[in-house]
One Martini backbone bead per residue (centre of mass of N, CA, C, O) as a GRO file, in nm:
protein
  268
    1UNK     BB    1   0.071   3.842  -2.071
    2UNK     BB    2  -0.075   3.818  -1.784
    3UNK     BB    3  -0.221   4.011  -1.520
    4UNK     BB    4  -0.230   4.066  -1.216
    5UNK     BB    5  -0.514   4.093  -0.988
    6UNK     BB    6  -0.615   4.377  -0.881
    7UNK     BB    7  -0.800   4.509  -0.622
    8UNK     BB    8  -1.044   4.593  -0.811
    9UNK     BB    9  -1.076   4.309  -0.921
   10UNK     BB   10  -1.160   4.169  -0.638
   11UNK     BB   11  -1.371   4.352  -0.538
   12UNK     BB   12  -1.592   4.334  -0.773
   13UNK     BB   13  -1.578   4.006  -0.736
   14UNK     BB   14  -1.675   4.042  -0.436
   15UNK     BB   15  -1.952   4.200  -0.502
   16UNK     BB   16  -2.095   3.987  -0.649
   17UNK     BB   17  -2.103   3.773  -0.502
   18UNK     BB   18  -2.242   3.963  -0.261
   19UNK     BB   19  -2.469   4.011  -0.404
   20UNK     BB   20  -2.574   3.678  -0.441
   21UNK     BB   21  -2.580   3.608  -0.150
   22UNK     BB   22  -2.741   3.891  -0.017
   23UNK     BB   23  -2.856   4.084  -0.213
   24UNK     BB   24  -2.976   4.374  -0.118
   25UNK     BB   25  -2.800   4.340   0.166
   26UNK     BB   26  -2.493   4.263   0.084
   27UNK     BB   27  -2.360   4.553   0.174
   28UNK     BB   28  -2.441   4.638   0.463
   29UNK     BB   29  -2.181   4.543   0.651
   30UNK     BB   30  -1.988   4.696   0.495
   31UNK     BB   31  -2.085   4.969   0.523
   32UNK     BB   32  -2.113   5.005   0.834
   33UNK     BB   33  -1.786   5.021   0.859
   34UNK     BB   34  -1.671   5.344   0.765
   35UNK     BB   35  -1.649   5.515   0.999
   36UNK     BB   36  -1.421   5.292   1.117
   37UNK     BB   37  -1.290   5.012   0.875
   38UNK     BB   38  -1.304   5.033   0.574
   39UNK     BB   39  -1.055   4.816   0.531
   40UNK     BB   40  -1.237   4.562   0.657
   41UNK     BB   41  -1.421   4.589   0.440
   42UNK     BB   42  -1.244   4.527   0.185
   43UNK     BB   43  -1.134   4.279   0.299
   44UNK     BB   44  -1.423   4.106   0.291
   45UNK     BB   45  -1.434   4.114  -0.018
   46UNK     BB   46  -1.173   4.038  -0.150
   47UNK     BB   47  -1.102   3.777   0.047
   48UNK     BB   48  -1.399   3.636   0.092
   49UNK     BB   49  -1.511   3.674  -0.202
   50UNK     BB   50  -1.269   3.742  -0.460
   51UNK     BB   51  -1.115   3.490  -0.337
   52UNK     BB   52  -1.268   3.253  -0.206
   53UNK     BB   53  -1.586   3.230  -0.292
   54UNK     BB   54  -1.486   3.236  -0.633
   55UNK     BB   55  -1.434   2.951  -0.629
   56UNK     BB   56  -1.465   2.643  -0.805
   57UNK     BB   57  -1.483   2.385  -0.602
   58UNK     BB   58  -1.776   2.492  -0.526
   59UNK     BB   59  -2.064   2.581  -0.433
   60UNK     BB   60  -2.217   2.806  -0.256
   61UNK     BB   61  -2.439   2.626  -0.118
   62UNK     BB   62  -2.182   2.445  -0.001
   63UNK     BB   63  -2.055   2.737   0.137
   64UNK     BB   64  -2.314   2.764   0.330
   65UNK     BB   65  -2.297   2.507   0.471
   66UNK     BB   66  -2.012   2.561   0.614
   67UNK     BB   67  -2.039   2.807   0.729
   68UNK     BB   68  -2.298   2.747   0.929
   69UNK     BB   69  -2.111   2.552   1.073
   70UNK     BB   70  -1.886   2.686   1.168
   71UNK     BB   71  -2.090   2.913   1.318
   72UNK     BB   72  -2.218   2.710   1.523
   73UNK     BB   73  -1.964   2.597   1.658
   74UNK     BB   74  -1.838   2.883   1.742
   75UNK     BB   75  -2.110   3.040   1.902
   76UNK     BB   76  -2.045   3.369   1.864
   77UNK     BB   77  -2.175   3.456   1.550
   78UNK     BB   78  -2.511   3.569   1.508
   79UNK     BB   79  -2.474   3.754   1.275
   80UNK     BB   80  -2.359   3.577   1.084
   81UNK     BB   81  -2.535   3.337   1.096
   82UNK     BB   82  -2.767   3.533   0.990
   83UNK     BB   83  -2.632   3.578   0.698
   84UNK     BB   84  -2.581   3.301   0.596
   85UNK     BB   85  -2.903   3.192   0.661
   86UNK     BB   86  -2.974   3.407   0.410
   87UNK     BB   87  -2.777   3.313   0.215
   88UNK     BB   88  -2.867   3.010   0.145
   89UNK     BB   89  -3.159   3.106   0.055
   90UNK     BB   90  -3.048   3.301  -0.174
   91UNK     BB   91  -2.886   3.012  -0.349
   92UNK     BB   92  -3.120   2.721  -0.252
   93UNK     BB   93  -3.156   2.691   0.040
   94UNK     BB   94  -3.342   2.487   0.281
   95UNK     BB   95  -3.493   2.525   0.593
   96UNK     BB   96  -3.425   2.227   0.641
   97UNK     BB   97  -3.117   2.207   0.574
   98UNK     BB   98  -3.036   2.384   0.776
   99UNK     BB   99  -3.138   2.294   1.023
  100UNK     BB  100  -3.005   2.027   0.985
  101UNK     BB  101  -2.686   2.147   0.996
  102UNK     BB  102  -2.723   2.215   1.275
  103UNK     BB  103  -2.787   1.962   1.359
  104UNK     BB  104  -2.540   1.777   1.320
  105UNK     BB  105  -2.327   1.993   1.470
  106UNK     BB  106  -2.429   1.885   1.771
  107UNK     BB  107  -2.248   1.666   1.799
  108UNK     BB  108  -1.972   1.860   1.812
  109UNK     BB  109  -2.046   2.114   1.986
  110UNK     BB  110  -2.363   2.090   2.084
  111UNK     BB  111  -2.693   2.173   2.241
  112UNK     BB  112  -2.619   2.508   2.263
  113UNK     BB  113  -2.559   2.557   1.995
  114UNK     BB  114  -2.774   2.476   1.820
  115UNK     BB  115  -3.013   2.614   1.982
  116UNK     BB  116  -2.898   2.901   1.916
  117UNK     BB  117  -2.919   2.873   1.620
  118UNK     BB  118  -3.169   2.817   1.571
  119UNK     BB  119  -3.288   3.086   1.673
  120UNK     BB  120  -3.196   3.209   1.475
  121UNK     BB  121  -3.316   3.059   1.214
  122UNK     BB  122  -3.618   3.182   1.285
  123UNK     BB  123  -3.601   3.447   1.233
  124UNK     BB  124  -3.503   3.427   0.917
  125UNK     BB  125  -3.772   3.257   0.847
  126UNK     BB  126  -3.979   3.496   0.940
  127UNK     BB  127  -3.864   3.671   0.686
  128UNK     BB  128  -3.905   3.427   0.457
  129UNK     BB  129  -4.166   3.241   0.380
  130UNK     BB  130  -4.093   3.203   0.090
  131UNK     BB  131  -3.884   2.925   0.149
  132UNK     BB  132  -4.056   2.775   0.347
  133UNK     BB  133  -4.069   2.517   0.530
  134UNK     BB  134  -3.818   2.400   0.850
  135UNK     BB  135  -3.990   2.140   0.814
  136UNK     BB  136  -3.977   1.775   0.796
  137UNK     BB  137  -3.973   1.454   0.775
  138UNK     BB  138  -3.977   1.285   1.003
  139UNK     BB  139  -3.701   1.023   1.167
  140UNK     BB  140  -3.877   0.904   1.371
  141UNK     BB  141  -3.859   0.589   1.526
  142UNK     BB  142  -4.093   0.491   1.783
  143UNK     BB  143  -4.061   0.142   1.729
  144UNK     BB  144  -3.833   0.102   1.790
  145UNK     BB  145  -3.547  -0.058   1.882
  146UNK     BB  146  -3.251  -0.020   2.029
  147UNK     BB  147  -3.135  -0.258   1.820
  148UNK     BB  148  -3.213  -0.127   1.567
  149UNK     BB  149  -3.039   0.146   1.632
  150UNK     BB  150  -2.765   0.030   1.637
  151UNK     BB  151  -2.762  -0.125   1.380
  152UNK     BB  152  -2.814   0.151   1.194
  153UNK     BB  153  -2.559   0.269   1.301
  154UNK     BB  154  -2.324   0.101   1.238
  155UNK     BB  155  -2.398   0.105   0.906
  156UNK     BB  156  -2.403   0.431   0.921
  157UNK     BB  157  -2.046   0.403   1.024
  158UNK     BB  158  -1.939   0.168   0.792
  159UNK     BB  159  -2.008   0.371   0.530
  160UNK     BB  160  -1.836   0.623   0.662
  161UNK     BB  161  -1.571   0.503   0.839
  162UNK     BB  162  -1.505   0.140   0.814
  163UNK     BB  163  -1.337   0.091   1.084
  164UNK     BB  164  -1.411   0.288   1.351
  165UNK     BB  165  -1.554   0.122   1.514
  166UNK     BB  166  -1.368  -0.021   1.614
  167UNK     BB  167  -1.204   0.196   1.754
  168UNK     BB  168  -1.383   0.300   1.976
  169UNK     BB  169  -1.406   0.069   2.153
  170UNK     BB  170  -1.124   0.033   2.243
  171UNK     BB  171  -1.080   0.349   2.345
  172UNK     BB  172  -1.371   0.269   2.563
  173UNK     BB  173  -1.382  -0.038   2.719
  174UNK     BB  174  -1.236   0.051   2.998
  175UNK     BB  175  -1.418   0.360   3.044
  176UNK     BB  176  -1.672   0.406   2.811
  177UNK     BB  177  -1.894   0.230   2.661
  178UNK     BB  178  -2.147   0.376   2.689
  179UNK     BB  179  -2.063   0.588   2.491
  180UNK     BB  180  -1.999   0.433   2.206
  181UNK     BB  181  -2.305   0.371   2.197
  182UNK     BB  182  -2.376   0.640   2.184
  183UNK     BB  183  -2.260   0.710   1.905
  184UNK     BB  184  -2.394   0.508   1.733
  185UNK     BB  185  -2.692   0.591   1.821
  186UNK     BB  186  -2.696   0.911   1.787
  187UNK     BB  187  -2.513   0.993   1.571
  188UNK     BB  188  -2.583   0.745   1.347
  189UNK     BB  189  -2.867   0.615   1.421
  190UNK     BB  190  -3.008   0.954   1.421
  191UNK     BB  191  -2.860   1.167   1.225
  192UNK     BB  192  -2.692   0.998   0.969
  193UNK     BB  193  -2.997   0.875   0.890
  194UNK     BB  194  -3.100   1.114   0.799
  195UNK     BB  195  -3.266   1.305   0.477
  196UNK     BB  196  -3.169   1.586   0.467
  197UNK     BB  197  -2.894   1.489   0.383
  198UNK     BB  198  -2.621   1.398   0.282
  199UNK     BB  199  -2.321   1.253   0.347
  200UNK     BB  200  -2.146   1.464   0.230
  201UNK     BB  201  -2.257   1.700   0.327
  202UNK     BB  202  -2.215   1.601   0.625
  203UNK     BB  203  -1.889   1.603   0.597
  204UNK     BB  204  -1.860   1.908   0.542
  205UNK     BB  205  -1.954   1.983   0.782
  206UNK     BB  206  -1.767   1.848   0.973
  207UNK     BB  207  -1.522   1.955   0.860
  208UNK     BB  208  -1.633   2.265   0.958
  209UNK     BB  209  -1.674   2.170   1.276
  210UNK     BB  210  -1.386   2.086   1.347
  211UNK     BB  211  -1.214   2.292   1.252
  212UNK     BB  212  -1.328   2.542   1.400
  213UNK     BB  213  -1.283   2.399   1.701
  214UNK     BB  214  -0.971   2.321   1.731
  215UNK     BB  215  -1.020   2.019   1.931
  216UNK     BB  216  -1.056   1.784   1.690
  217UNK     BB  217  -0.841   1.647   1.511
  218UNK     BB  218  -0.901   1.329   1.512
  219UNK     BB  219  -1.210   1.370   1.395
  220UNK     BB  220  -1.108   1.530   1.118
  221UNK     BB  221  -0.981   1.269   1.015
  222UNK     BB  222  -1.226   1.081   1.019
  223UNK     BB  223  -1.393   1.295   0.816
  224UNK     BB  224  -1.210   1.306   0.588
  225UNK     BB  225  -1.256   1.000   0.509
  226UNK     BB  226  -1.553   1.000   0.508
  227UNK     BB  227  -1.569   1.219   0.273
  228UNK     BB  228  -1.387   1.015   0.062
  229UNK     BB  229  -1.624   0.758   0.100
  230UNK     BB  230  -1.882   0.925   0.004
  231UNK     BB  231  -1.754   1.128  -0.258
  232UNK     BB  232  -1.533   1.334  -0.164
  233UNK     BB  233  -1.259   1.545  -0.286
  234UNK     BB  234  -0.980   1.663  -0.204
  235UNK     BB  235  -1.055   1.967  -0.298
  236UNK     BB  236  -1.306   1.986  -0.130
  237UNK     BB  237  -1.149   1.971   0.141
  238UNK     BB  238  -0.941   2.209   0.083
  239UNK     BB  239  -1.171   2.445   0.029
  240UNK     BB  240  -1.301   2.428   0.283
  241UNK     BB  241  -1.049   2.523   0.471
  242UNK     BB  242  -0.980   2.785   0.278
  243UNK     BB  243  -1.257   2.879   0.460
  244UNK     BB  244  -1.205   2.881   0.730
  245UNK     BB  245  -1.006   3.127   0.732
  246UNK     BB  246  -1.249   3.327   0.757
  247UNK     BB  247  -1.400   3.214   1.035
  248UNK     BB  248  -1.167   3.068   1.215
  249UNK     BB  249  -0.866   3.082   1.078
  250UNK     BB  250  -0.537   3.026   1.032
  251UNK     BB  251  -0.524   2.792   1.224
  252UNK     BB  252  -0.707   2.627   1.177
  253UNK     BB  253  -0.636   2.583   0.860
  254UNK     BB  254  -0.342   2.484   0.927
  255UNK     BB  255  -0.453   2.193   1.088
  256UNK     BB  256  -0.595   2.085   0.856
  257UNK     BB  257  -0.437   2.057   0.699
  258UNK     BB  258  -0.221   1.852   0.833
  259UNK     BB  259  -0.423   1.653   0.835
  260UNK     BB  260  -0.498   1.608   0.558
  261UNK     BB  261  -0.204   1.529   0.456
  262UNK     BB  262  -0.236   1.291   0.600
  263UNK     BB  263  -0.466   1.132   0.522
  264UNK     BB  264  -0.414   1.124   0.196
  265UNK     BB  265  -0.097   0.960   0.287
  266UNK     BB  266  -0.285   0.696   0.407
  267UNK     BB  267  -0.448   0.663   0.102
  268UNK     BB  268  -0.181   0.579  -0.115
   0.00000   0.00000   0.00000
């Protein structure tokens, strides 16, 4: 009979992680921790590394653009959110990816969270030269028409939420009609029709930012969905979220698990 991983044996797979994604400085800010809190520190390695990150659902990638959306959402924490954005340039996402993802919450978060992340990422990105450049072949198409702009906003919120868009016109018909045109046009004809990240990869993201944010609900279970009709499956989902508790905390993740059950148990 296999026995029970002890702590050092978390702990050391938590270093190899850790290694992995942080590089050669990828224990300074656990080191940093020894004066005041060495037990903060060792719980950062055991339980976000040892425990969480080494887990096989995800691959490293997928979780540090997880963690880059949710800290970015989050809006308060830049020193991790510019370590996570060394850690997956480490890992093998490229500067526009990064950028992308930053694009992307600013839908959910607001363009205060968006532009403050940008700064980070930019500071980042000057240490890192050899990363590549993080401007891509721009997506704006200055000769489009207002209404070409919106109908690809439709196909591409009926691809991505499949019958979203009727819920949100009855739902603003009577009180902001001019909202759901600009979600339509903005969010999905301009961001999400954008060619920098896939689908699946943005709804990775917005379901890591809808979670971090704890205050849209509604929006996570539409994303749920999203995530499912793109191609990400229950474990990826479920996944996402239980890597959310190490950076928005556990109510935050035990609120979206409750979403996700309600989602699954309504596509059954």
């Amino acid at each position: 009979m296999s026995s029970s991983p002890t702590a050092d044996d978390r702990f050391q797979r938590g270093l190899e992680v850790l290694d992995q994604i942080g590089g050669p400085n990828g224990r300074a800010v656990v080191n940093s921790l020894a004066d005041i809190a060495p037990d903060l520190g060792r719980f950062v390695v055991e339980f976000g590394y040892g425990d969480i990150y080494s887990r096989p659902g995800l691959t490293l990638k997928q979780r540090q653009i997880i963690t880059i959306a949710a800290l970015t959402a989050l809006g308060h924490a830049a020193p991790q959110l510019r370590w996570h954005i060394d850690g997956g340039l480490t890992v093998g996402l490229t500067p526009a990816e990064v950028v992308e993802t930053i694009i992307q919450v600013g839908v959910y978060a607001g363009f205060p969270a968006a532009l403050n992340a940008i700064t980070v990422a930019r500071a980042a990105f000057a240490d890192r030269p050899e990363a590549g450049n993080p401007v891509s072949e721009s997506d704006i198409r200055p000769e489009e028409t207002g209404e070409e702009r919106y109908q690809r906003g439709l196909a591409k919120l009926d691809e991505v939420d499949g019958d979203a868009a009727e819920h949100i016109f009855a739902a603003l018909a009577d009180t902001a009609p001019d909202l759901a045109r600009y979600i339509v046009e903005f969010a999905f004809g301009d961001v999400y029709s954008r060619t920098g990240l896939d689908l699946k990869t943005r709804e990775l993201a917005t379901v890591a930012a809808c979670t971090a944010l704890g205050t849209a609900g509604p929006q996570l279970r539409v994303h749920l969905h999203g995530l499912l009709n793109v191609g990400g499956t229950r474990e990826e989902a479920i996944e996402a979220i239980i890597q959310l508790g190490g950076y928005a905390g556990f109510p935050a993740a035990l609120n979206a698990i409750t979403a996700a059950r309600e989602v699954f148990a309504a596509r059954e």
